[in-house]
C-alpha positions in Angstrom: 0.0 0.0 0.0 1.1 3.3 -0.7 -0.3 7.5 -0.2 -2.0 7.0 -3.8 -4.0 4.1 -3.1 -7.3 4.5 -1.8 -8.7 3.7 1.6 -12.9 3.5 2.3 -13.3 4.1 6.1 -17.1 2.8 6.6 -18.9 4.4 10.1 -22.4 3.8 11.1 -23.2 7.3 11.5 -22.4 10.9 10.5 -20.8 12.1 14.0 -18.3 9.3 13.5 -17.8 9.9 10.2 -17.0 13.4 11.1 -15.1 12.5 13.6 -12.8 10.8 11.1 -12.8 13.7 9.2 -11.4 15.8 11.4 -7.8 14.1 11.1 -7.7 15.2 7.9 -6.7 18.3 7.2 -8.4 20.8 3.9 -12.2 20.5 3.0 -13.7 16.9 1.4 -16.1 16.9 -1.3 -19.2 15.5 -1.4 -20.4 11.8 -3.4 -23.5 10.7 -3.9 -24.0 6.9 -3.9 -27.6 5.1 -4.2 -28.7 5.9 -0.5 -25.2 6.9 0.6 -22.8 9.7 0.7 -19.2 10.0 0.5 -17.0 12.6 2.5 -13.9 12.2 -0.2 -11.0 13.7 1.8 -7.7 14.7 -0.2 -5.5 12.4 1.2 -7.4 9.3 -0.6 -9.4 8.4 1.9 -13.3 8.2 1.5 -16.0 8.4 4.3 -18.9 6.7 4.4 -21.9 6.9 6.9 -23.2 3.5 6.0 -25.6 3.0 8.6 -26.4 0.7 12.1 -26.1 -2.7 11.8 -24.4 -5.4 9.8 -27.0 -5.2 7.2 -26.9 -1.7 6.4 -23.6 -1.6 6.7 -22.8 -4.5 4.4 -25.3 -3.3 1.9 -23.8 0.3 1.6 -19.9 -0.5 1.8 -20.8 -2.7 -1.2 -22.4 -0.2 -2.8 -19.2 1.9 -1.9 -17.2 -0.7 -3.7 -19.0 -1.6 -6.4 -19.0 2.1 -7.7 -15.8 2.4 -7.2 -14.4 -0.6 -9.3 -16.7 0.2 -12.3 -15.4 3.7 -12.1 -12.4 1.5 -12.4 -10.5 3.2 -8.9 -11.0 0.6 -6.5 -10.3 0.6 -3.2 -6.8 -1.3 -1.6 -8.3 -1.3 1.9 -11.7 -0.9 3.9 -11.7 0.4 7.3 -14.8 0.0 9.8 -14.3 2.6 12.2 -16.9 3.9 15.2 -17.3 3.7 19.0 -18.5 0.7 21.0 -18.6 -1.0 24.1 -15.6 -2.1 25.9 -15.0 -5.5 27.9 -13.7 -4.6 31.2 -11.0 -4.5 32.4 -9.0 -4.9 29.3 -10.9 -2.0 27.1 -11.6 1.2 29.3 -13.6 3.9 28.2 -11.9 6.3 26.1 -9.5 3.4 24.7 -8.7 2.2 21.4 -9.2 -1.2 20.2 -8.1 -2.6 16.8 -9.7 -6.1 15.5 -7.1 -8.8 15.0 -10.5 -11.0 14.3 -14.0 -9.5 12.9 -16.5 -12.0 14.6 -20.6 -12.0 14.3 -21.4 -13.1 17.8 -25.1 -14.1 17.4 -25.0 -15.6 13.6 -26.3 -18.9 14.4 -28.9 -20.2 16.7 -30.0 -21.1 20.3 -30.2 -24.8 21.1 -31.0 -26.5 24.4 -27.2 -26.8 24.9 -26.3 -23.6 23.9 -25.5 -21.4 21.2 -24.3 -22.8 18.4 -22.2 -20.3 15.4 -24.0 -20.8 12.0 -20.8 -22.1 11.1 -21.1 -25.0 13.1 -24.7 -25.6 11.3 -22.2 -26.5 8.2 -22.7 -23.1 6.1 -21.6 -19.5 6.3 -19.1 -17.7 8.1 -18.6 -15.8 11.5 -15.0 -14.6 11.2 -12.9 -12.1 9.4 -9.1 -12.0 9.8 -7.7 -8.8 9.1 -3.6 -8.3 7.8 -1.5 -9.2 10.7 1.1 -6.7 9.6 -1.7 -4.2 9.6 -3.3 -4.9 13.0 0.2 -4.5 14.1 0.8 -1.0 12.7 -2.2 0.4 13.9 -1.4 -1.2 17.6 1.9 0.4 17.5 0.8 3.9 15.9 -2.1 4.8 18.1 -1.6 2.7 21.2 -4.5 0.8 21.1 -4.9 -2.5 21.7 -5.6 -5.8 20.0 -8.0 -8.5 20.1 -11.1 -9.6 19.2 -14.4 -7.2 18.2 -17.8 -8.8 18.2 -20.4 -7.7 16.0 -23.9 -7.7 17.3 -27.1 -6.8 16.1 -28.4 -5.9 19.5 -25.9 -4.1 22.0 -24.8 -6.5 25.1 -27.2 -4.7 28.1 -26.9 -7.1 31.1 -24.2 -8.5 33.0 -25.4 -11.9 32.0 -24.8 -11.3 28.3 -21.4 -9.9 28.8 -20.6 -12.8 30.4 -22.1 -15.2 27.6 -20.0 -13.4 25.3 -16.7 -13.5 27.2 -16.9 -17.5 27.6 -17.7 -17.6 23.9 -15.1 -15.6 23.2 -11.9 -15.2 25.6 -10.3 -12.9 23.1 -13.2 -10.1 23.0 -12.2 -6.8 23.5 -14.9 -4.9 22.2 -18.4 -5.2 20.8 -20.0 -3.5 18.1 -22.8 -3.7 15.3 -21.1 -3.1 11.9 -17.7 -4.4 11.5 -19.0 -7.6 10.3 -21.3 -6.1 7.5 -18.5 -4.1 6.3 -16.0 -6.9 6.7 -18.8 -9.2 4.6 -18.7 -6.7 1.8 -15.2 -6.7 1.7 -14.7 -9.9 1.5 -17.1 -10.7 -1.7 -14.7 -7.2 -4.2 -11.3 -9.3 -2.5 -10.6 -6.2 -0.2 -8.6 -6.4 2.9 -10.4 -4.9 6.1 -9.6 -3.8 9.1 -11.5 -2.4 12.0 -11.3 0.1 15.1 -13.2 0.9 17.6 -13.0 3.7 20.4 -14.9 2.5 23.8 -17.2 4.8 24.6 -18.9 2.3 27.3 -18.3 -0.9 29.3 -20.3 -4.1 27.9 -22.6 -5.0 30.4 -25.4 -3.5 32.3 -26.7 -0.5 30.4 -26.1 2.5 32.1 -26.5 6.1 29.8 -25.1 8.1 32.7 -21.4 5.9 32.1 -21.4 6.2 28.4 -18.5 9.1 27.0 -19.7 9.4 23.5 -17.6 12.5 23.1 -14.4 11.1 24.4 -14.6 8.2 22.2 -15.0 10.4 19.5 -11.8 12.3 20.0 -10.1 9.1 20.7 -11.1 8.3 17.1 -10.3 11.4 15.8 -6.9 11.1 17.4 -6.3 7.6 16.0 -7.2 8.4 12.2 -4.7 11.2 13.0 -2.0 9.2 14.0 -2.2 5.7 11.8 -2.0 7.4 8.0 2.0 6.2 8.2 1.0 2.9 8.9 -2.1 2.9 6.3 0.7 4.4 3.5 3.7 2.0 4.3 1.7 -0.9 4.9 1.2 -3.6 1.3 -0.5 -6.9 1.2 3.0 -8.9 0.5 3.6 -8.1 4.5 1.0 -10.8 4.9 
């Protein structure tokens, strides 16, 4: 990878979107997609508000990248970017996590022994492994940490849950509801994806008073800030 090519950084919403956009320095021009719009930056990054959830998110990164390879300037990387909840201890609020694994947490079904992945009902997948090299860059470059990030369609709100999820998954650092989507989308144009997530809230019992929307915000603002060396130097023979 290289400062020419071009990077899609896929939010759910416009204040994270904008929050992204405030790393990047001179004004960005407007796209217009079929039920999207692009925030085109100077620096080759685009930004797109695709929406909550996997779905919505899937369905507009696609469209992101299917306008951009007929207008034959494809992307070389998608980024899912946003705030989430943070598995305590590990992921305070206001910290940065970066996925080292993109995992749907409740893609499957509920049996009397348990949850079982859809994977495990012998079709699909649940898991996205972003470039090592690239996790690793971004780690280093913002001081986040890495680990698993859980995409869910409905945000953890008991103790109970959070629990559920940390025996499922040991490595979970963070939980949100669009990386997947966006790393699904990816997937299908051959596009590397990475994801990161500033905590703006532990995973557990829901509490709006504990939530720090705006410091997870300038977290993320900070990161996009800082990881545009390790975007630029990074290529996909590192991995």
């Amino acid at each position: 990878m290289n400062a020419r090519t071009r990077v899609l950084v896929a939010t759910a919403v416009p204040a994270e979107r904008d929050a992204v956009a405030r790393a990047f320095p001179g004004p960005a021009d407007e796209v217009r997609l079929p039920g999207a719009t692009l925030l085109r930056t100077d620096g080759g990054h685009d930004l797109l508000a695709a929406g909550v959830g996997p779905a919505l998110a899937a369905a507009s990164t696609a469209t992101a990248l299917t306008a951009a390879a007929l207008a034959g300037t494809p992307y070389g990387l998608v980024v899912s970017a946003g705030i989430g909840g943070g598995f305590q201890p590990e992921a305070p609020v206001g910290s940065l996590v970066v996925a080292d694994a993109i995992t749907a947490a409740d893609l499957g079904a509920e049996t009397p022994d348990g949850f079982l992945p859809v994977t495990d009902l012998g079709f699909g997948t649940v898991t996205h492994l972003p470039p090592k090299s690239l996790v690793r860059g971004v780690a280093e470059a913002t001081g986040a940490r890495s680990g698993t990030v859980l995409t869910v369609s409905t945000v953890t709100g008991t103790a109970t849950r959070a629990a559920a999820l940390r025996t499922r998954h040991p490595g979970a650092l963070a939980e949100g509801m669009e990386g997947f989507g966006v790393a699904e989308a990816a997937a299908a144009h051959g596009v590397p994806v990475l994801e990161i997530r500033a905590v703006s809230n532990p995973v557990g019992p829901r509490d709006r008073a504990a939530w720090r929307i705006g410091d997870a915000l300038a977290a993320l603002t900070g990161a996009f800030g800082k990881i545009a060396p390790a975007l630029e130097s990074w290529n996909t023979h590192d991995d």
